[in-house]
C-alpha positions in Angstrom: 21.2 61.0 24.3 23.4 59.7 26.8 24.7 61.4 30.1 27.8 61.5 31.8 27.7 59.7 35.1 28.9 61.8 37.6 31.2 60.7 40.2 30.0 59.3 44.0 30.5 61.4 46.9 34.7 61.8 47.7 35.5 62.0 44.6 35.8 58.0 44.0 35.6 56.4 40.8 33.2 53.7 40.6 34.8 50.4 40.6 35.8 48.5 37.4 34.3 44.9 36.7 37.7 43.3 37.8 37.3 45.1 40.9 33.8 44.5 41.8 34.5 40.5 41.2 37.9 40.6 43.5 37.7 37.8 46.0 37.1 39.2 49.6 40.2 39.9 51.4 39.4 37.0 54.1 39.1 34.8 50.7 42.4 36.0 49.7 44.6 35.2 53.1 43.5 31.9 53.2 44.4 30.1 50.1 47.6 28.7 50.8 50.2 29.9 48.8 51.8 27.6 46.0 54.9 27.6 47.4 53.8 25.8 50.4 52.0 23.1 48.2 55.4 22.1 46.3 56.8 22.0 50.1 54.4 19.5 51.0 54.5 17.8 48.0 58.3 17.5 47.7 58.0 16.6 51.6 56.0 13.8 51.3 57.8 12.5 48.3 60.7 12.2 50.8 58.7 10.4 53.6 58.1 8.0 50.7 61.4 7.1 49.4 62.5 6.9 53.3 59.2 4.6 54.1 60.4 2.6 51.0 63.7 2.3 52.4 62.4 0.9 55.7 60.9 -1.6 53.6 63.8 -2.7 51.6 65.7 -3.3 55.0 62.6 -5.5 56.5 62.2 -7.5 53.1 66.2 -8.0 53.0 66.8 -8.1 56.8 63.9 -8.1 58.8 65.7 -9.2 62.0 69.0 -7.4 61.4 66.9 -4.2 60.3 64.5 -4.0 62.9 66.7 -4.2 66.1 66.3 -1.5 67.9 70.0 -1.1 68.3 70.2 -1.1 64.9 67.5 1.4 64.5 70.0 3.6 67.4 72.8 3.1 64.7 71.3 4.9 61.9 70.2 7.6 63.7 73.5 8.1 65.3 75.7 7.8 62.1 73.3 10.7 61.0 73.6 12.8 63.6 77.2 13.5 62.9 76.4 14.2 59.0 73.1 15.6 59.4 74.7 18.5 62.0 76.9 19.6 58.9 74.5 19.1 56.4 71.9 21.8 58.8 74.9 24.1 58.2 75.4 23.6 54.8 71.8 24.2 53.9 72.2 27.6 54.8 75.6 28.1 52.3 73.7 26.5 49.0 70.4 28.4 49.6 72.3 31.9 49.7 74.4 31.0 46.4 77.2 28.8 47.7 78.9 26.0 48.3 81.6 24.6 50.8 83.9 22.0 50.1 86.0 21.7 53.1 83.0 20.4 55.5 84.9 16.6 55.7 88.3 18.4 56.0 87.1 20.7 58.7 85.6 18.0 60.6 88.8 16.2 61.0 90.9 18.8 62.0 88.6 20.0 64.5 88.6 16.3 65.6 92.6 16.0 65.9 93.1 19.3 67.5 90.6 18.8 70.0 92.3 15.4 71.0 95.8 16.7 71.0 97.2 15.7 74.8 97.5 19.4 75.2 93.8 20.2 74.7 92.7 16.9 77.1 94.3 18.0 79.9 91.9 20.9 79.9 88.9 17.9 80.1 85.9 17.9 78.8 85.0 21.5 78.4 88.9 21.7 76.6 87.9 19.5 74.2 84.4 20.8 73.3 85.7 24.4 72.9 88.6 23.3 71.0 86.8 21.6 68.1 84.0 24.6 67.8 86.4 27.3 67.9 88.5 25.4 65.4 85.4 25.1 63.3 84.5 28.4 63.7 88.6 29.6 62.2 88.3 27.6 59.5 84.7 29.4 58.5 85.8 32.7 59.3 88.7 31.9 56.8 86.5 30.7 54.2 83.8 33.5 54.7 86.5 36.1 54.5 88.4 35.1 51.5 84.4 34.6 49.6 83.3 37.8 51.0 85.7 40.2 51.1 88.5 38.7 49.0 86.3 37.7 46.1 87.3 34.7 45.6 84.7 31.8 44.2 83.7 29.6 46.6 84.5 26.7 44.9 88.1 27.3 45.2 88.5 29.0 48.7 86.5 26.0 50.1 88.4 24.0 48.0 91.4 25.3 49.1 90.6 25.1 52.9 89.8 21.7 52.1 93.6 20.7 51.2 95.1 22.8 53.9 92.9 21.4 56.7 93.4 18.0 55.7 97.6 18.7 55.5 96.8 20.0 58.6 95.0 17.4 60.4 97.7 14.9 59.0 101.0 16.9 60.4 98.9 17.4 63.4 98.6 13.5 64.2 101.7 12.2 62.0 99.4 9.5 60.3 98.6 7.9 63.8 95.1 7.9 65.8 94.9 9.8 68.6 93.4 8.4 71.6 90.3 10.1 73.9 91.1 9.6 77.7 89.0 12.3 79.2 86.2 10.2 81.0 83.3 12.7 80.2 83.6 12.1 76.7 83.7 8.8 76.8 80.9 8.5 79.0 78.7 10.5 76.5 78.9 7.8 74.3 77.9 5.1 76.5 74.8 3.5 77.0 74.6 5.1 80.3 74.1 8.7 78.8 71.1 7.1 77.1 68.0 9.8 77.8 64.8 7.4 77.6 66.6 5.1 75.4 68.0 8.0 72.7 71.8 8.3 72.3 72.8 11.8 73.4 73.9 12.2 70.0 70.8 12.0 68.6 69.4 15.1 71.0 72.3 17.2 70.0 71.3 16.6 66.1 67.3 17.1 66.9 68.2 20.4 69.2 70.6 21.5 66.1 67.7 21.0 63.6 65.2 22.4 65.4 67.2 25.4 65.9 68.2 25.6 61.7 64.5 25.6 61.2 64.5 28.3 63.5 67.0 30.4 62.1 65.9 29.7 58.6 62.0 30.2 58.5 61.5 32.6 61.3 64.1 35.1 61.9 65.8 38.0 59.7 68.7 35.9 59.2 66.7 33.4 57.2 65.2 35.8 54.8 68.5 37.5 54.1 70.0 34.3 53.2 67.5 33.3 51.0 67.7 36.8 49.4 70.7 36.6 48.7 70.5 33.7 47.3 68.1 34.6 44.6 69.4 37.7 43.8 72.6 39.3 45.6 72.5 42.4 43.5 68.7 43.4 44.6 69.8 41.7 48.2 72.1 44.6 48.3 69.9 47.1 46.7 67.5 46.3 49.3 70.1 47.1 52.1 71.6 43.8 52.5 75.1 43.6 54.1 76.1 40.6 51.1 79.2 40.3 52.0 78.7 40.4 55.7 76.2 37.7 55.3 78.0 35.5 53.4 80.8 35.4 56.3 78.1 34.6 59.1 76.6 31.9 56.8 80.4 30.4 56.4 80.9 31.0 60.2 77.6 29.1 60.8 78.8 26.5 58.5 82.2 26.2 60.5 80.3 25.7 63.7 78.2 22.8 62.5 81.6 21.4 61.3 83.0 22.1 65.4 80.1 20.3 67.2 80.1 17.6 64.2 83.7 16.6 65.2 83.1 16.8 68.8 80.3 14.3 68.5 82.5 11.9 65.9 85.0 12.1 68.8 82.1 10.8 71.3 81.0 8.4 69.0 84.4 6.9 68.0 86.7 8.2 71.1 89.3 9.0 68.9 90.5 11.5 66.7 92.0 11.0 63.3 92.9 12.4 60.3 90.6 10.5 58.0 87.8 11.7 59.8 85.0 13.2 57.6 85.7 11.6 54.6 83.8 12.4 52.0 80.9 14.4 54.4 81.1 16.6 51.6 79.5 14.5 49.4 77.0 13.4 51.8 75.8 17.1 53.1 75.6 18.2 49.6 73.4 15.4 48.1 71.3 15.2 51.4 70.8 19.2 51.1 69.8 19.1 47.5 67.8 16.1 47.2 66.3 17.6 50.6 65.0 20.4 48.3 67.2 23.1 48.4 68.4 24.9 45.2 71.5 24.3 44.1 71.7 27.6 42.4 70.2 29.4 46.1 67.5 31.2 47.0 65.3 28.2 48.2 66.6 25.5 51.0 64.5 23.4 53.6 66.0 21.6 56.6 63.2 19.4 57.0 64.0 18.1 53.6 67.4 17.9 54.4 67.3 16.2 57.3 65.1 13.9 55.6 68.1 13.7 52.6 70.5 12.7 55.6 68.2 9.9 56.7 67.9 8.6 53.2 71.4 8.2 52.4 72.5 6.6 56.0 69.4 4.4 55.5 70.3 3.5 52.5 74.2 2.9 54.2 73.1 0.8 56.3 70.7 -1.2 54.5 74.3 -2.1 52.0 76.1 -2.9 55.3 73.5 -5.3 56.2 73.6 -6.7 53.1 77.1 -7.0 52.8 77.5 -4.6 49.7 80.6 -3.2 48.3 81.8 0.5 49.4 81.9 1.1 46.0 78.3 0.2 45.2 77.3 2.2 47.5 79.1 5.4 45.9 77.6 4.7 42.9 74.4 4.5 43.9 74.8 7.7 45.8 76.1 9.6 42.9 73.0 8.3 40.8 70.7 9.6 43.0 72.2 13.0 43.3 72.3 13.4 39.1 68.5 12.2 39.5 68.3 14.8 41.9 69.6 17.6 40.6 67.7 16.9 36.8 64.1 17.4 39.1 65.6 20.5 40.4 66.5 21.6 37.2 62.9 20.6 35.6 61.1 21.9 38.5 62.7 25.3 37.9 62.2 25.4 34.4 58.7 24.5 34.9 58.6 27.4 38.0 59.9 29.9 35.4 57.1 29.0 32.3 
């Protein structure tokens, strides 16, 4: 005859045979997460197609590739791309997309070297092109937010108007820098310990994306709603609101992008930020961010950016086509995007 077993003291069952083999809860915290393994993985991936890059350009060019001041080069030609592409990390992992990077660029560029904005120096010319930047965001954030329109086509949209813009603005000719501060940024003189001020201004940007990504409020809200706007908002998520600061952000990359293409060229042009587009989006997603949102790295972009400019460089050095290297980086961001899409798939089974 069998008895009932009572209950302990309290009033607490006793614990099942799942429970009593639970791992302790120290056990528990440190295992790291999986999440944080593909991170790593798809990291080091990236350090490996880059370190096989480097050693493309030493077989090819050893002596071309290796100079320092060609080393200075490639960091400074992605500075300028890698500054919009921080930005536009943030508008593909919460769902988006933003065409009119490139377009933006330029106009901030031209307007900022209009002869009415030099005479106003160097500050003149600094706040010109970011608050320009910043219009053209707050346009495209408004219209996607609050007028509903698809991104695709407002950014799309903002990306011919910018670019008429830029062109009425400088009548098909180059506009000239003669403010001396800006021109003396991008001598060698500016140099800190041998690094192109440039380079500074894309490290302080990055550093503060990765900031602003992986360790405020900000950066989970983006990546919320980029998963899932509906539960974003369900969870008390301002969507709309944060989709106009993420195309505000995305403008202000674009501002301090031109500003430095004006440093590094000392002109201002309406061609300027041709194709960036392209770049910032391919850098972004082979970088690891999801095309579709709710995941996006700026380590892994940044690492994108380097990839492609390396890979620039290394067909300059070579004496490639232009058009070889379009091709090539249109291949890489269909190979690109076919991981993402696997990886997902495989994420979801």
């Amino acid at each position: 005859m069998t008895h009932p077993v009572s209950p302990p003291a309290g009033g607490v069952p006793p614990a099942s045979g799942a429970e009593k083999q639970a791992p302790p809860a120290e056990s528990r915290r440190t295992a790291p997460p999986a999440v944080f393994a593909r991170l790593d993985v798809r990291t080091l991936s990236l350090l490996g197609v880059l370190a096989a890059l480097v050693v493309a350009g030493c077989v090819t060019r050893p002596e071309a590739f290796w100079d320092v001041d060609n080393l200075r080069l490639v960091l400074t030609q992605a500075s300028v791309i890698g500054v919009v592409t921080v930005g536009m990390t943030f508008v593909i992992a919460a769902g988006g997309i933003d065409l009119s990077v490139g377009a933006v660029v330029a106009l901030s560029s031209v307007w900022a070297t209009t002869v009415a904005t030099q005479e106003f120096g160097f500050t003149g010319v600094l706040f010109t092109a970011v608050v320009v930047g910043l219009g053209c965001g707050l346009v495209n954030g408004a219209l996607i937010a609050y007028g509903a329109m698809v991104p695709f086509i407002a950014t799309l949209a903002m990306l011919a108007s910018a670019r008429g813009l830029a062109l009425l603005i400088t009548e098909g000719r180059t506009q000239r820098v003669t403010v001396e501060g800006v021109l003396d940024l991008g001598g060698r003189e500016a140099y800190v310990l041998g690094v192109p001020p440039l380079v500074l201004v894309f490290a302080a940007v990055t550093v503060a994306g990765w900031l602003l990504l992986n360790r405020t409020t900000f950066g989970r809200r983006t990546v919320a709603v980029g998963g899932n706007a509906e539960a974003a908002r369900l969870a008390g998520i301002d969507v709309r609101r944060q989709r106009l600061y993420l195309y505000l952000l995305s403008g202000l990359c674009c501002g301090i992008a031109a500003f430095m293409l004006v440093v590094l060229s000392g002109s201002g042009q309406n061609t300027n930020g041709n194709l960036y587009e392209l770049d910032a989006i391919a850098a972004a997603i082979i970088g690891g961010t999801l095309l579709s949102g709710g995941r996006g790295t700026i380590v892994g972009s940044v690492l994108g950016v380097l990839i492609f400019t390396t890979i620039t460089n290394i067909f300059a050095l070579n004496n490639a086509q232009s058009d070889v290297q379009q091709i090539a980086k249109g291949a890489i961001i269909v190979a690109a995007v076919l991981v993402q899409s696997r990886t997902v798939r495989n994420e979801l089974t």
